[in-house]
N, C-alpha and C positions, 0 to 999 in steps of 0.2 A: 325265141321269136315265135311270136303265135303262128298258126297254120292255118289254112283255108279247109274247110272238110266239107263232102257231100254223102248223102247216105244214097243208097239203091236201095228198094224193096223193105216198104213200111208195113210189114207186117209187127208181131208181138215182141220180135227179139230187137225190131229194131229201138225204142224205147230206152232201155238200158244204155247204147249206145249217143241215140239224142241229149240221154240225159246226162251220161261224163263229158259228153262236150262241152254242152250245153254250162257247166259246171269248171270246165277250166280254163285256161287262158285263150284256146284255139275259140275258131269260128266255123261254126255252123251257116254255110252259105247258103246251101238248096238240097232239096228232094229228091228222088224220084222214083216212080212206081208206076205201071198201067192202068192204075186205079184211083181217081180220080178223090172219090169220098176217103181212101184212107187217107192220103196226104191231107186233104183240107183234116182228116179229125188228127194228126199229127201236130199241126199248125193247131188248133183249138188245145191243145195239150201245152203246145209251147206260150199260147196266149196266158194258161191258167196259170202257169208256171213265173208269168212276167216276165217273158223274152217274146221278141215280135219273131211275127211267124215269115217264112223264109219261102222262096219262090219253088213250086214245085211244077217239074218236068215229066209228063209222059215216056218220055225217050229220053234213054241217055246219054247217047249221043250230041241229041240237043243241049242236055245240059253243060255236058262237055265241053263244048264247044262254046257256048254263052259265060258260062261261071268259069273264073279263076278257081282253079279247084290244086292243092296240095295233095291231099289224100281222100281215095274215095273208098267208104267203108260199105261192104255188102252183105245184106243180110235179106237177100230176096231168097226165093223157092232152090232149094240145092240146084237142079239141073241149069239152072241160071249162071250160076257163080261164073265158069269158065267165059263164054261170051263177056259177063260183065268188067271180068277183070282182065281179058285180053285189051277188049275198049276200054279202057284208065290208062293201064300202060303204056298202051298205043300213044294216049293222049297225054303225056309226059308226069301222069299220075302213079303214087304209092296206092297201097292195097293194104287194107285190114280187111279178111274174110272172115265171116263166120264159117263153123267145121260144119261140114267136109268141104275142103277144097274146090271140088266138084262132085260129079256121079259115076265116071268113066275114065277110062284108059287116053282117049282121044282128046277130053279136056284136059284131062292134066298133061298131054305132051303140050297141048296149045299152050298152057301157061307157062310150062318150063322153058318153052322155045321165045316166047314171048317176054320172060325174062331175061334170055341172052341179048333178042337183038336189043332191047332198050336201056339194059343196066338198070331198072327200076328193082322195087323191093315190094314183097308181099309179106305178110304177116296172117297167121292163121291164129283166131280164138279160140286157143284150147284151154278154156279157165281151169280143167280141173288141176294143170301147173301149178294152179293160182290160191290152191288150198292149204292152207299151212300143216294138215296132218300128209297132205303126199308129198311136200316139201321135206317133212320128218322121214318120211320113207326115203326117198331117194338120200338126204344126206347120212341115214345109217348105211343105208347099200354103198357108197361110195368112200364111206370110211371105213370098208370092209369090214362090218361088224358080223356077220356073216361067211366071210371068205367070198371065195370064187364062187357065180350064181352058177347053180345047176339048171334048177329047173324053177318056173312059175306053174303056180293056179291060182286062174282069178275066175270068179265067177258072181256072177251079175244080176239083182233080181229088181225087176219092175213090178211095184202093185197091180193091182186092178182099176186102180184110180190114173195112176201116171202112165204106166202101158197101154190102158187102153187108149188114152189121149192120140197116141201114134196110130188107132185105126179108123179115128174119125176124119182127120185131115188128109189133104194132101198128100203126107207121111207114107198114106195106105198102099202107092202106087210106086213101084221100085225105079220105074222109067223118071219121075220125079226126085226122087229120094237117096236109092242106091241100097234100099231097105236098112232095117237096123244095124246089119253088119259093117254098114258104111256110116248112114248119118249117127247112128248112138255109140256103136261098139267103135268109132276112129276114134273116139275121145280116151275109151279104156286102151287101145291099141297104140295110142300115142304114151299114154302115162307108160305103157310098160319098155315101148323105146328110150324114152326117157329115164326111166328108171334105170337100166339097164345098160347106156350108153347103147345100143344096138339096133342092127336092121334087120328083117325081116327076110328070109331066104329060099322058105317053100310052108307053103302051108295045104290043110286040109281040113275040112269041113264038112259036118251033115249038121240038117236043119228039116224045119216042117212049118207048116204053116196048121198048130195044132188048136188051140184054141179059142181064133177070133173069126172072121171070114163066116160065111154062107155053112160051111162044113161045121163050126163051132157049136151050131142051133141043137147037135146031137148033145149035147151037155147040157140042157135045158134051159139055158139063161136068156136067149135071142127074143126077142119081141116084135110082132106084125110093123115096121115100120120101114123105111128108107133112112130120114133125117129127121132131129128131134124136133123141130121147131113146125108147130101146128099142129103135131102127130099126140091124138091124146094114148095113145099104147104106150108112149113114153114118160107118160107123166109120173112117175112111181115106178121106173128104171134107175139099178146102181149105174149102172155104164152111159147112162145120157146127158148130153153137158147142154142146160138150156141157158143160151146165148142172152135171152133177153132177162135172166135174172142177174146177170153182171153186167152194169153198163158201158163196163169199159171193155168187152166182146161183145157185143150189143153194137155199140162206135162203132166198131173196128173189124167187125165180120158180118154181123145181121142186117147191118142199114148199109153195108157196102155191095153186098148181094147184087142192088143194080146196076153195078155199071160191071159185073164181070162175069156171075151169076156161082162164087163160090163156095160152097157151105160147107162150115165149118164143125158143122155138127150131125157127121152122118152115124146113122149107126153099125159100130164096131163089125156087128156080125152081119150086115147086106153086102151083096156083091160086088166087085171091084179091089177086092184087096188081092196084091199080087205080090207081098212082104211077109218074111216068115216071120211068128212066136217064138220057138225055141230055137237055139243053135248052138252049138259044137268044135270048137276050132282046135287044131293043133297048129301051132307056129312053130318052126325050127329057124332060130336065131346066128348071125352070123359069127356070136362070140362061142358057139356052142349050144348056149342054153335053147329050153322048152319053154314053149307055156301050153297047156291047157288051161281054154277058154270055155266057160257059158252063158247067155243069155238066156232068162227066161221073164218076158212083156207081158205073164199074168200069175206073178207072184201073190200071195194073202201078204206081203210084206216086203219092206223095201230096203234094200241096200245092197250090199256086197262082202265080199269074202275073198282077201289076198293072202296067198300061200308062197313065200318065196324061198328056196331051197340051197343053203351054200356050204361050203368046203368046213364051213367052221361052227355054222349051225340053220337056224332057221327063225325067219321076219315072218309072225302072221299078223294082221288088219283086219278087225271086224269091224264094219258100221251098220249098226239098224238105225235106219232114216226115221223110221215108223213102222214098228213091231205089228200094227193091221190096219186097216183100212175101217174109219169109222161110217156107219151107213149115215150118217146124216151128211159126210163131205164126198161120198162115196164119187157123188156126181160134177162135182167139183174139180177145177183144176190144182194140183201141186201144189199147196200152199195159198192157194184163194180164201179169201172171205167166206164165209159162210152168214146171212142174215146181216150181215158187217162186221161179223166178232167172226174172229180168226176161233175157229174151235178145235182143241187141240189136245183129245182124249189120246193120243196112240204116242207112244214115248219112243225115245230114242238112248242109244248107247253107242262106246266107240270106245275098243281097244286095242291097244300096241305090244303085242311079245313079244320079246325077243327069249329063241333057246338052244343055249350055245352048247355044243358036248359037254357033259360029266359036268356041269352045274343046275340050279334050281332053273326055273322060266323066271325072268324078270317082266315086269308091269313097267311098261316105257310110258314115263308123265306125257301128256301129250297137249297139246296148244288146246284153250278156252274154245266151245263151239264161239263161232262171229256169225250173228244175226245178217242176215241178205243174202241176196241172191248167190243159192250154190258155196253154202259158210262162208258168204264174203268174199268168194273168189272170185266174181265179177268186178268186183267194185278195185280188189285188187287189179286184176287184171289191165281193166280200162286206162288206171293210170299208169298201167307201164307203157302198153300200146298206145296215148296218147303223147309219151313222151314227160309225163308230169311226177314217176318214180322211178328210182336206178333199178337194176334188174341184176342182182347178184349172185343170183342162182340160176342166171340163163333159164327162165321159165319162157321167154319170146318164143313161140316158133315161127320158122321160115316156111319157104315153098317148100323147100328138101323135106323136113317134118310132114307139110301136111300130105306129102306125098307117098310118104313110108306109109303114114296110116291108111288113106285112104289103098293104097296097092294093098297092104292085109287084107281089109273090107274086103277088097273086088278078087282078090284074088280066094279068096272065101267061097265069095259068091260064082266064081267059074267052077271052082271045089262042089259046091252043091249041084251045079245045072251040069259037071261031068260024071262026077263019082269018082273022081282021080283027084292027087295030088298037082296041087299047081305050084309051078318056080315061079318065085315075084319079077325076076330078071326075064321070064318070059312074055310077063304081060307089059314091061316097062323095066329098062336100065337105069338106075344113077350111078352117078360119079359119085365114089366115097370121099370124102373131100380129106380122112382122115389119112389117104394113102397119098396126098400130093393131086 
């Protein structure tokens, strides 16, 4: 039976989300955002698209209350999330979040308790489920191809192009955000619960904030400016993203400026950022196992590197996204246009070994890359959470999930700001549902 859907918070992510609806049997009823011009250029998207465009609400509460709403999907500013999704709840509505969950300890009791009194359901976006090579990991890990997990190392690199993206926005300010430990590294911190069947049970962490920020200019890269836009010192910066050569950030961030006054194009190294570059985690897991973690947001290259350690051998995962960062897209977001032509000098690879005692290493065949968003793992995604494909590999997560990950994050994050080990049962308890 179709659904009723509303979105919260029409920034860039929300797009993907408009557009699986938009695309299957449910309905897209209304909007909503504090920002006046994005909705109307959401609605001129839906017009171009050939769907009429859909009433949108300042408050959403109002919408609430006015629209028959089934499920309200949210994809506004992280510190958002909890408020938003206590109100749907409240309001006899299901929840699709974007990751993280929220930013804090405090939100996510709200939503956990906010889930008891109503019996509704939350659902968090964590696409990288949704990949068919961490699909292939998780079903070698659980066919025990490997034995018993010891220990993980996973480590994480962000270009210069994508990392820096996270010190122009919003992103920059951890009160908003939850810093990368929270909003980037839940996503890795989920895969590895995931993987692993497992929770998270004391972690510890160092971090810095070493190479973007005001402190960074010591490395010579920083340019005389605030925000790119009007700033001719930026005209011929790798790290400057001009909003009015894309017109669809142009829409959706430069011409929305007046009715909020947010720019979306500050530069990486001026003041305000209060999110670290690098960081460091050690998890100890409640099956036993380890992971060492890294994050580094100003890699010459992009991808990651999974080390997983067990009783019968060892599962590694290389992917290069993109082996360097071309200076012509340097300035560019992730996969944007370049002149209109997608330019696409920096290659990629992606391999699976497996290497069991007293045998050679094996080359595990591994699924075709899938063109879209994150290999396809959006687009998978959407139709699971929209209810339009079966979920056979339990990729859905719950509030329990988005809540493991986000407690790593944050419990990370007291790790940094103590210099001590943090217990995740001390910043928040769950019920392990697997003990009854």
């Amino acid at each position: 039976m179709p659904r009723r859907f509303a979105l919260v918070g029409t920034g860039a992510r929300a797009e993907m989300f408009v557009t699986a609806i938009t695309a299957s049997p449910h309905d897209l009823v209304a909007i909503s955002d504090p920002n006046q011009h994005r909705m109307n250029v959401h609605n001129d998207w839906l017009r171009a698209a050939g769907h009429s465009p859909v009433p949108g609400y300042l408050s959403l509460p109002e919408l609430l209350a006015r629209e028959k709403v089934d499920t309200l999907v949210v994809t506004s500013v992280d510190d958002t999330h909890a408020g938003h999704i206590v109100t749907a709840l409240e309001a006899g509505c299901d929840v699709i979040t974007e990751k993280p969950m929220t930013v804090d300890v405090a939100g996510c009791r709200a939503i956990l308790d906010a889930l008891d009194r109503t019996g509704g359901n939350v659902s968090v976006a964590f696409n990288y489920r949704f990949n068919p090579l961490h699909e292939q990991v998780r079903s070698l890990l659980a066919s025990g191809a490997i034995g018993e997990i010891g220990s993980v190392h996973f480590e994480w690199l962000l270009d210069v192009r994508h990392g820096a993206d996270y010190f122009r926005r919003w992103h920059r300010e951890k009160a908003h955000s939850g810093g990368l430990l929270v909003h980037k590294a839940g996503h890795h911190f989920d895969l590895v619960n995931w993987w692993l069947g497992a929770a998270p049970v004391s972690v510890f962490a160092a971090g810095q904030l070493f190479f973007y920020g005001p402190g960074g200019a010591r490395h010579g890269y920083a340019r005389p400016y605030d925000r790119v836009h009007g700033s001719p010192a930026a005209a011929d910066d790798p790290f400057a993203l001009h909003l009015d050569a894309n017109p669809r950030l142009q829409a959706l961030y430069l011409d929305a400026e007046k009715d909020d006054g947010y720019q979306r194009d500050r530069n990486v190294f001026a003041p305000g950022v209060t999110i670290e570059d690098d960081m460091a985690v050690l998890v100890k897991y409640d099956t036993g196992a380890t992971m060492t973690y890294h994050l580094t947001a100003y890699a010459p290259w992009e991808g990651y590197r999974l080390m997983v350690n067990g009783s019968k051998g060892r599962l590694e995962l290389e992917v290069v996204e993109s082996d360097h960062v071309s200076p012509v897209a340097a300035g560019e977001l992730k996969g944007a246009a370049v002149h209109g032509v997608v330019e696409n000098p920096e290659q990629g690879r992606r391999t699976l070994t497996l290497r069991s005692y007293w045998e050679p290493p094996v080359e595990v065949p591994i699924p075709a890359y899938e063109k879209g968003g994150h290999g396809g793992a959006d687009s998978r995604m959407t139709s699971v959470l929209l209810g339009t494909a079966v979920d056979p590999l339990e990729r859905s997560a719950t509030a329990r999930d988005g809540a493991l990950a986000l407690l790593t994050g944050l419990a990370a994050n007291e790790s940094l700001r103590t210099g001590a080990p943090v217990r995740v049962d001390d910043l928040l308890s769950l019920p392990d549902p697997r003990k009854g």
